[in-house]
N, C-alpha and C positions, 0 to 999 in steps of 0.2 A: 393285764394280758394284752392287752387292745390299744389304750391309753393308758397313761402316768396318771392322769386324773384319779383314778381307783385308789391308786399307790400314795397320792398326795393327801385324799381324804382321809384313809386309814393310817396317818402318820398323823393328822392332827395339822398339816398344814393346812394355814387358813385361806380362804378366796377361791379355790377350788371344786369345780362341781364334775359330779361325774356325768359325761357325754353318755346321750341313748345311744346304746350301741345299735339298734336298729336304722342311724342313722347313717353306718358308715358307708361311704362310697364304693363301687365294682374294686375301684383302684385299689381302695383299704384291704378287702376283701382279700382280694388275689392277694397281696405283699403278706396278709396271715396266714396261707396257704403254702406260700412259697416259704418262710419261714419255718412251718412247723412241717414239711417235707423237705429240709434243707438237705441238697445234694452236696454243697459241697465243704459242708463239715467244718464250717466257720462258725459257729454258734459257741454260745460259751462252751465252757468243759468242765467235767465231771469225772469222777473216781466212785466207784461201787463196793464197796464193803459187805463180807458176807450176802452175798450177792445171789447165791441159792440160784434157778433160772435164768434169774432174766428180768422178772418181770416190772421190777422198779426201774431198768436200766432201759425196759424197751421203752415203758412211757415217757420219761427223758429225753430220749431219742424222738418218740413222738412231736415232745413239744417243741424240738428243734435244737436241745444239745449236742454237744459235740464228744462224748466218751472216749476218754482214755484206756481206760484198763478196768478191770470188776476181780475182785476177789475172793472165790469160793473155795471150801474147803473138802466137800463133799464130791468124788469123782464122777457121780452120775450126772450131778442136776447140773457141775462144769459143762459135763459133753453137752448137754441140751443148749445149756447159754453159747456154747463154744460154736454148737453146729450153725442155729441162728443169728445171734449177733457177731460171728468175726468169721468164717466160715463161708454163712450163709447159704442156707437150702432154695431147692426152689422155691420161689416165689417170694423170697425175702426180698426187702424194698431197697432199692440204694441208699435210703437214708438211717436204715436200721444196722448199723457196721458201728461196732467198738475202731478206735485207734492204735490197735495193739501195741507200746513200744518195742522196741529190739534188744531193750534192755532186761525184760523180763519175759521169761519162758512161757511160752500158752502150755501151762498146765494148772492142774489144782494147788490154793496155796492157803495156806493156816497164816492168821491173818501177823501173828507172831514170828512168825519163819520168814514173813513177808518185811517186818521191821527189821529182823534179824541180819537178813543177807543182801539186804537192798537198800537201807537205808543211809547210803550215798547218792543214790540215785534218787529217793524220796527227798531227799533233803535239795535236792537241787530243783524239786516243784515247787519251794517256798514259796507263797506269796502268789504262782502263778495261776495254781486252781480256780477256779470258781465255785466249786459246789463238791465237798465229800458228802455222799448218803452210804447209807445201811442200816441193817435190820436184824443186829447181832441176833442168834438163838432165844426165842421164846419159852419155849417149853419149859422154862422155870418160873417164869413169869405169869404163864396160860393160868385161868379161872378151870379152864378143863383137865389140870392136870394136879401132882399132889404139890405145887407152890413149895419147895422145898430152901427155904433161903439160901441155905449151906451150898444147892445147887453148883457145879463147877461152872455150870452154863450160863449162868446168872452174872457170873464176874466178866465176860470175854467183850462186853461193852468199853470195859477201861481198853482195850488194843484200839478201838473206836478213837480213843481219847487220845490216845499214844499217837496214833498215826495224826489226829488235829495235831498236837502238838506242832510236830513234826512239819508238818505241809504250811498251818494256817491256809487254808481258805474263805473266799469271801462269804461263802455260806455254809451252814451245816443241818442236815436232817438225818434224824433218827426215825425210822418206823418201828412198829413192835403195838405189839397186843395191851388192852386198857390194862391189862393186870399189873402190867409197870405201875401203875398209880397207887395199887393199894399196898395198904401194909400190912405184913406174912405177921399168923397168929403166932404167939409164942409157941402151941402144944403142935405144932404142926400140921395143925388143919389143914384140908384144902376148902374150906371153905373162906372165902376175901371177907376182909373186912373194909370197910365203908371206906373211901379216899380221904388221905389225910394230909396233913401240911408239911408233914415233917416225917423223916423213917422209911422214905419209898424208895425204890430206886429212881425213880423219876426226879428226885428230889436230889437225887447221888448225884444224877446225870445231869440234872442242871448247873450242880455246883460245881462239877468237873470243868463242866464247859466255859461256866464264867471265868474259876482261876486260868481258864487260858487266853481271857481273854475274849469273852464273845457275851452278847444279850442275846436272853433264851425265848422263845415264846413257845408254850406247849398247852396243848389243847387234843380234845377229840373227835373224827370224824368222821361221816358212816360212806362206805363207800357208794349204798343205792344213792347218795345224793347226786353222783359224778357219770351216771348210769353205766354203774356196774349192776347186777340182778342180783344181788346178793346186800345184804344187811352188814355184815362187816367193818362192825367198830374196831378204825384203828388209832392208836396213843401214836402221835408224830409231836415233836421236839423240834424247830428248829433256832437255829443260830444266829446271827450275826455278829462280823468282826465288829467290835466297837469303834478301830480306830478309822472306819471307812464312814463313820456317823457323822463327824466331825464335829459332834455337838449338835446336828439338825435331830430332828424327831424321827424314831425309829419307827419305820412303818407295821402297823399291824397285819400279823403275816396270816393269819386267818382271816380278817376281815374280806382282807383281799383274795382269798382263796374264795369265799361264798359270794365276793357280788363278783367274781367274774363267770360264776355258775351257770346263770340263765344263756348267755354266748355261748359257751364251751359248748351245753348241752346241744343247744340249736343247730351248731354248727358239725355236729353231730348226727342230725338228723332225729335227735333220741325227746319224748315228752320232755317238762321243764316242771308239770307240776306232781308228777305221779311219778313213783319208780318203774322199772325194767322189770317185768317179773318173769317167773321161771317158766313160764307157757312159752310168753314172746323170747326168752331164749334161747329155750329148747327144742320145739316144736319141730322142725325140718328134722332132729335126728331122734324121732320116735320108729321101732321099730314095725305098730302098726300099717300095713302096707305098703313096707319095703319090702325088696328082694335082697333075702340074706345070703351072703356067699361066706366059703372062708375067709379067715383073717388076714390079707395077704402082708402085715405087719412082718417083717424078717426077723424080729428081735424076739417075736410071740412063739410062744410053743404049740404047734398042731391042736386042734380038739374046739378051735374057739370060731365065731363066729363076727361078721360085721355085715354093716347094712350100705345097699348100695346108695350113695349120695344122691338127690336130686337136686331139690335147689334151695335158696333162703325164701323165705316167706316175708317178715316181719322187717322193720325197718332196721331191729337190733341185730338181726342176723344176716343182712346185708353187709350191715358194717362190717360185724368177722367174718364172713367171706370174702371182703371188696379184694381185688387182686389175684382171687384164685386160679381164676381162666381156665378155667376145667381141670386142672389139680386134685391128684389126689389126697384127700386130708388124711391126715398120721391119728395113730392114736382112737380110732373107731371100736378099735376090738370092744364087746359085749360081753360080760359074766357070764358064767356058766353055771347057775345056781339050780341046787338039786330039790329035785317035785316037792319036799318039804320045807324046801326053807322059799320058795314062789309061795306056796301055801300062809304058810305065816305072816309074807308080805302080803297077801291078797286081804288076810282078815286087821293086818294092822288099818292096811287104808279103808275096810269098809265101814269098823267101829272107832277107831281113834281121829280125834281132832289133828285137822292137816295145819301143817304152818308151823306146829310147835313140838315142842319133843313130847316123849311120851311121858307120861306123870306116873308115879311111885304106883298108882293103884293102877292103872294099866298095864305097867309092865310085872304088876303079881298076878294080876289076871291073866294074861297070857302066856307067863313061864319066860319071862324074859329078864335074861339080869343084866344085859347092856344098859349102860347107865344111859350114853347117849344116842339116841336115836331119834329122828323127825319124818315123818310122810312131809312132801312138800305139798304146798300149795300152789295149783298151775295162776292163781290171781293176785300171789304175793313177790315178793323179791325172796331168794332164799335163807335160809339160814346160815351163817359162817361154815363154810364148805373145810376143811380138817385135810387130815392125813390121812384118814382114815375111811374108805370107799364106802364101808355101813353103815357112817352117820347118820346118811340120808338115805332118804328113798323116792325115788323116780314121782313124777305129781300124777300119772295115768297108769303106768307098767311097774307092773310086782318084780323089782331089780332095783339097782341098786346102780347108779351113773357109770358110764364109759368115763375115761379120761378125758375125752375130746369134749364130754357134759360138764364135766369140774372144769376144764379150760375156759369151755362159756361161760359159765357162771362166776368165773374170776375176769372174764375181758380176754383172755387170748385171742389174737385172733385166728382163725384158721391155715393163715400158712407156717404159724408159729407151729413146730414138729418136739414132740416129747423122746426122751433116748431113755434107754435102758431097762430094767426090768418094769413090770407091772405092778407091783406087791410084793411086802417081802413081809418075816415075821420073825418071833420068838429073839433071841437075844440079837438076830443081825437089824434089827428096828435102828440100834443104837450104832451104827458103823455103814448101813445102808441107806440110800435114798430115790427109790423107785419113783416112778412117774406119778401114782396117787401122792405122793408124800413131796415132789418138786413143785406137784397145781396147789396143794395146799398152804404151803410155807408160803409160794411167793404172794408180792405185792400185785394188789390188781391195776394194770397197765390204764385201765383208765383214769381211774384216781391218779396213779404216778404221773399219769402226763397234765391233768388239769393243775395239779402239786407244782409240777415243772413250769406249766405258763406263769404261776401263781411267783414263783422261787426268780422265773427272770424277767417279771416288772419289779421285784423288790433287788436284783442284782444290779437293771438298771437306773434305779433311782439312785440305790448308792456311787453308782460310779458318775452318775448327775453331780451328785453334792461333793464327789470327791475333786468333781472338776470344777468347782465353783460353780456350777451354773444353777 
């Protein structure tokens, strides 16, 4: 991230020690700051795949990428990525802007339609990329869902592969849920079985990726490590062109993800030895002694309520606010849950253990047949925050999180704005993708940007060894 040093040890070259980063100078300092707020969009570049939000492409950006274009398929969670990153609302940063080209339409696009009617245009990125990411569709893959191999959503990884093909770039990342790792039982279980060597998709995706041409390194990693406040194990894949190796040793691309950790966090302002938890996330948007008004969201329907902002508290809440300058934050609207179902919540948190979901005999005890559901804990990091707003439940208030709570808990930050509906249900689940269901899918922006320091000490090592030095 800092130094090559990192980069050199976790590649096995020898004579190399990694510098204490607490030793770097004001100078150092400042040139990593101007770097990872780069204004003027010289940093390598990248392409977004299945791109949902935003939120892998804001961390990118973060780290000081340069975005091309991102590709999503869904017309909600486009407008959110669209309104932020290329757009941009108030309070969006200068350095948070995709590169639109002129060649391809700002609208939503099927990542197939995309190969289909452009791939003249793709073809003339060859070689120039640096970095394709994405995070094709989980939901086949999910431990939370019924693991259905046959899935159609399961295959849309190979357009991933199509469009490498296609491009070659010097790096490749896949995100996606650990459930890639395991392998689906014959009867159709949803329940995983144990990770195996052979038979995964994980194992599909690797093989894909070498016949084109790339070393894979895949591993998994939680995102409270990157302080995100949330637990969120996620299966990332990445690549390298082989022929950028030249034969030198290929660096280990997690290694160098976890010792550039203690920096990152520091320089963050965030602990190094504890994670983020759901208190010091939350806490500024508890509705205990605010002043409630209506919703003044334009896209919200009448009847709903939000809380008047005051200020961040916690060091974590600083951060997603830094730049709001008295802004108003999007996405505040509050549930409207009826005297019975407060009720329920008030007796889950009083008798059930917080931090974890509720267990078979809890949920017979109380009449409850939602499989998954957790009270949080305000002294833990959360539980993998879903699509689904009832997952969870508030760590002091009988409710159930605003969007603006599933934002923080994924790393948005505050001037980052949600578009479209609230929730949606019954068969449009599969053709919709409301604001609960955009915080959920996406990547959390902090992990993506520590990813991203991590992706370009390993982009420029290789262009070290490419240039003999």
């Amino acid at each position: 991230m800092w130094t090559h040093a990192a980069v050199r040890l976790a590649s096995g070259v020898p004579g190399e020690r990694c510098r204490d980063t607490s030793s770097f100078t004001k100078e150092e300092k400042t040139r990593i700051a101007d770097r990872a707020r780069n204004t003027e969009h010289n940093g390598p570049t990248f392409v977004d795949l299945f791109a949902g939000c935003g939120g892998l492409s804001l961390g990118l950006l973060q780290a000081g990428w340069s975005g091309l274009f991102a590709a999503e398929l869904s017309p909600h969670a486009f407008l959110t990525l669209r309104r932020n990153l290329v757009d941009g609302c108030e309070g969006t940063p200068p350095w948070a802007r995709l590169h639109w080209p002129s060649w391809l339409p700002l609208a939503p696009y099927e990542i197939g339609r995309l190969l289909a009617t452009h791939g003249q245009q793709l073809q003339a990125l060859r070689g120039t990329l640096d970095l394709v990411v994405g995070g094709p569709p989980c939901q086949g893959f999910s431990t939370a869902g019924l693991r259905r191999p046959e899935d159609p959503r399961n295959q849309l990884f190979r357009h991933y592969v199509e469009f490498i093909a296609l491009t070659q770039p010097a790096l490749v990342l896949v995100e996606n849920v650990v459930g890639m790792k395991f392998e689906f039982r014959a009867n159709g279980s949803s329940t995983p079985c144990l990770p195996v060597r052979e038979g995964t998709f994980a194992d599909l995706l690797r093989a894909e990726l070498q016949s084109q041409g790339y070393l894979v390194h895949q591993d998994v990693v939680r995102a409270c490590d990157y302080g995100v406040p949330q637990l969120r194990p996620r299966f990332l894949s990445v690549g390298y062109r082989r022929s950028l190796l030249k034969g030198r040793p290929a660096p280990r691309f997690f290694e160098v993800l976890r010792g550039l950790r203690p920096r990152f966090l520091l320089d963050h302002s965030l602990p190094v030895d504890k994670p983020v938890t759901v208190k010091q996330a939350l806490s500024d948007l508890r509705t205990e002694g605010k002043l409630l008004v209506a919703c003044t969201d334009p896209e919200s329907p009448p009847g709903f309520r939000e809380i008047v902002y005051e200020r961040p508290v916690t060091r974590y809440q600083q951060l997603m606010h830094s730049g709001m300058n008295g802004a108003p934050i999007n996405s505040l609207r509050l549930p409207n849950h009826r005297a019975e179902t407060v009720a329920k919540f008030q007796t889950i948190q009083a008798s059930c253990r917080r931090g974890v979901q509720l267990s078979v005999r809890d949920r017979a005890r109380l009449g409850i047949n939602k499989h998954a559901i957790c009270p949080l804990s305000p002294d833990q990091p959360s539980h993998t925050v879903t699509t689904l707003p009832d997952d969870l439940l508030h760590y002091s208030e009988p409710r159930v999180h605003s969007v603006r709570e599933h934002a923080r808990l994924q790393s948005f930050p505050d001037w980052f704005g949600f578009h479209g509906k609230y929730t949606t249900g019954g068969k449009k689940r599969v053709r919709e993708c409301p604001r609960y269901t955009q915080v959920g899918n996406a990547v959390p922006p902090l992990l993506a940007e520590a990813a991203g320091w991590a992706l370009a000490e390993v982009l420029e090592y290789l262009r070290q060894e490419r240039k003999g030095e």
